[in-house]
C-alpha positions as CSV (number, residue, x, y, z in Angstrom):
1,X,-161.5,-27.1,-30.6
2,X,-158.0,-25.3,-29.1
3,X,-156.9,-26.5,-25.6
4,X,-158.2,-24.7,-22.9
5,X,-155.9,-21.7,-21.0
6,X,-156.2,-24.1,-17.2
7,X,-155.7,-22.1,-14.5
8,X,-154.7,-24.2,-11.3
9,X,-156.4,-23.4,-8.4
10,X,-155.1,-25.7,-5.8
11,X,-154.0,-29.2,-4.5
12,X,-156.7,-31.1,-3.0
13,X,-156.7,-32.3,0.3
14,X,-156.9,-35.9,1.6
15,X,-160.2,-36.4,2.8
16,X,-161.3,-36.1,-0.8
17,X,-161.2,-39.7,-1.6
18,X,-159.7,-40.6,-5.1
19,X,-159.3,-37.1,-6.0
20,X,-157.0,-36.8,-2.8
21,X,-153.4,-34.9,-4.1
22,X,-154.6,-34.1,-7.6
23,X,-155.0,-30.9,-8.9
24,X,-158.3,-28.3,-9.8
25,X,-158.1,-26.4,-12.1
26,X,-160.2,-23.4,-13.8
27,X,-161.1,-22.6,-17.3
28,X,-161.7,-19.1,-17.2
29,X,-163.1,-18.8,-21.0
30,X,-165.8,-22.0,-20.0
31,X,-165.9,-21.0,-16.2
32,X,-165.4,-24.8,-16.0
33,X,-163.2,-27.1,-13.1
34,X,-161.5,-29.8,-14.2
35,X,-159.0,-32.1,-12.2
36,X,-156.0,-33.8,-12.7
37,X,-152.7,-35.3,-11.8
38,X,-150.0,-32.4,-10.6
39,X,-147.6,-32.9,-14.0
40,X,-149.4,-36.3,-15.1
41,X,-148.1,-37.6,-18.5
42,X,-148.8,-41.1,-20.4
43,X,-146.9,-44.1,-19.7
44,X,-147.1,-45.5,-23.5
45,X,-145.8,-42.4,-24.9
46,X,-144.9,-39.4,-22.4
47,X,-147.4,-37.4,-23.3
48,X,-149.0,-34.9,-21.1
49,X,-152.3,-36.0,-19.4
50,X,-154.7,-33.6,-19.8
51,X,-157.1,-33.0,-16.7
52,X,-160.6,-33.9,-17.3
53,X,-163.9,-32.3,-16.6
54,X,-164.5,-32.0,-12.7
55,X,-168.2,-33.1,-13.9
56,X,-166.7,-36.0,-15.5
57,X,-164.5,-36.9,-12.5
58,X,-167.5,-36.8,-10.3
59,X,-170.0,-39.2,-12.9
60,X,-167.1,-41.7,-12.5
61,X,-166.4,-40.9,-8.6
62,X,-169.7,-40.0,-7.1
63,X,-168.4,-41.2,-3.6
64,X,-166.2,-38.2,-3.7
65,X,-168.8,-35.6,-5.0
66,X,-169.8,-34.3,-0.8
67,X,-166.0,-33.9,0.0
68,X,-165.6,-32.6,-3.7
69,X,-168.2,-29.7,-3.3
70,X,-167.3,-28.6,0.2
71,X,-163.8,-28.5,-0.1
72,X,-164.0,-26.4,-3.5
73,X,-167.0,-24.3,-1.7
74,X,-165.3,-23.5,1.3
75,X,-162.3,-22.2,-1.1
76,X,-164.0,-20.2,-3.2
77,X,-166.1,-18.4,-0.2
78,X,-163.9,-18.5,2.9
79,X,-166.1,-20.4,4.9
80,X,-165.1,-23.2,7.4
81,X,-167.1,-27.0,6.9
82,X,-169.5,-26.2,9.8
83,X,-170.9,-23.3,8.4
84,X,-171.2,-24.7,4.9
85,X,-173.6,-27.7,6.9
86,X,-175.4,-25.5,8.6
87,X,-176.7,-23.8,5.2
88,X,-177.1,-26.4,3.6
89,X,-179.7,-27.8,6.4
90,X,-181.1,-25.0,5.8
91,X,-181.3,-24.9,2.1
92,X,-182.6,-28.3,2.1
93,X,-185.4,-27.4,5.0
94,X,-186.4,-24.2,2.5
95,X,-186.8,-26.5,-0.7
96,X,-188.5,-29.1,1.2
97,X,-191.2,-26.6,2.0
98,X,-191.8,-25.0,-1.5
99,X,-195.0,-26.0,-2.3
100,X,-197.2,-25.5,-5.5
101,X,-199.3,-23.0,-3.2
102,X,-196.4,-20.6,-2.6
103,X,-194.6,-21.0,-5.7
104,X,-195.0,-17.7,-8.1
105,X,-195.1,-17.8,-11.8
106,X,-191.7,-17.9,-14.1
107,X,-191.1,-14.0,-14.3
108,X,-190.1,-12.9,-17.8
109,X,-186.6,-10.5,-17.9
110,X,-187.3,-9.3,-21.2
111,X,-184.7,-9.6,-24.7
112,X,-181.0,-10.4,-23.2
113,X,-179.0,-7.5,-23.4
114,X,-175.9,-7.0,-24.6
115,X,-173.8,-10.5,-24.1
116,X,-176.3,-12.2,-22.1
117,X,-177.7,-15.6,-23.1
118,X,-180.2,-18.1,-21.5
């Protein structure tokens, strides 16, 4: 498997824990974050670092995965903290009242077309 085509995105910010001052990247081909040290490389050998997975990152930092997700959020969409919170009370209020009574049947989309894929 080649070396993914990274690109960065941005620094992240302080309030991010232990991913504070390291990097986020993008694979465009995987639509996949990863994170890393700005110009990291190996003590033993010199070697470049690669960034690893943001998934990863997260599964050995969960602390960070709040901070994580609303800082990269708020990037991607514009929007401030506050209004991030405010959906997601209401995303969790809507979920909470989903019941097996108002929940409709899986609806079927027919053959994927062209490059589609589920």
């Amino acid at each position: 498997m080649s070396e993914p085509n990274l690109i960065r995105l941005c620094k992240l910010p302080p309030d991010v824990g232990p991913a504070a001052g390291r990097e986020l990247y993008l694979d465009p081909e995987a639509l996949t974050f990863f994170v890393g040290e700005p110009a990291a490389t190996s003590e033993a050998n010199g070697a470049p670092v690669p960034p690893v997975a943001l998934a990863e990152f997260l599964a050995a930092h969960p602390e960070t995965r709040d901070a994580v997700r609303t800082f990269v959020i708020g990037r991607m969409t514009g929007q401030p903290k506050a209004f991030q919170d405010e959906n997601r009370e209401e995303l969790d209020r809507m979920v909470a009242g989903i019941t097996d009574q108002n929940r409709h049947e899986e609806v079927d989309w027919g053959p994927p077309v062209g490059r589609e894929a589920w």
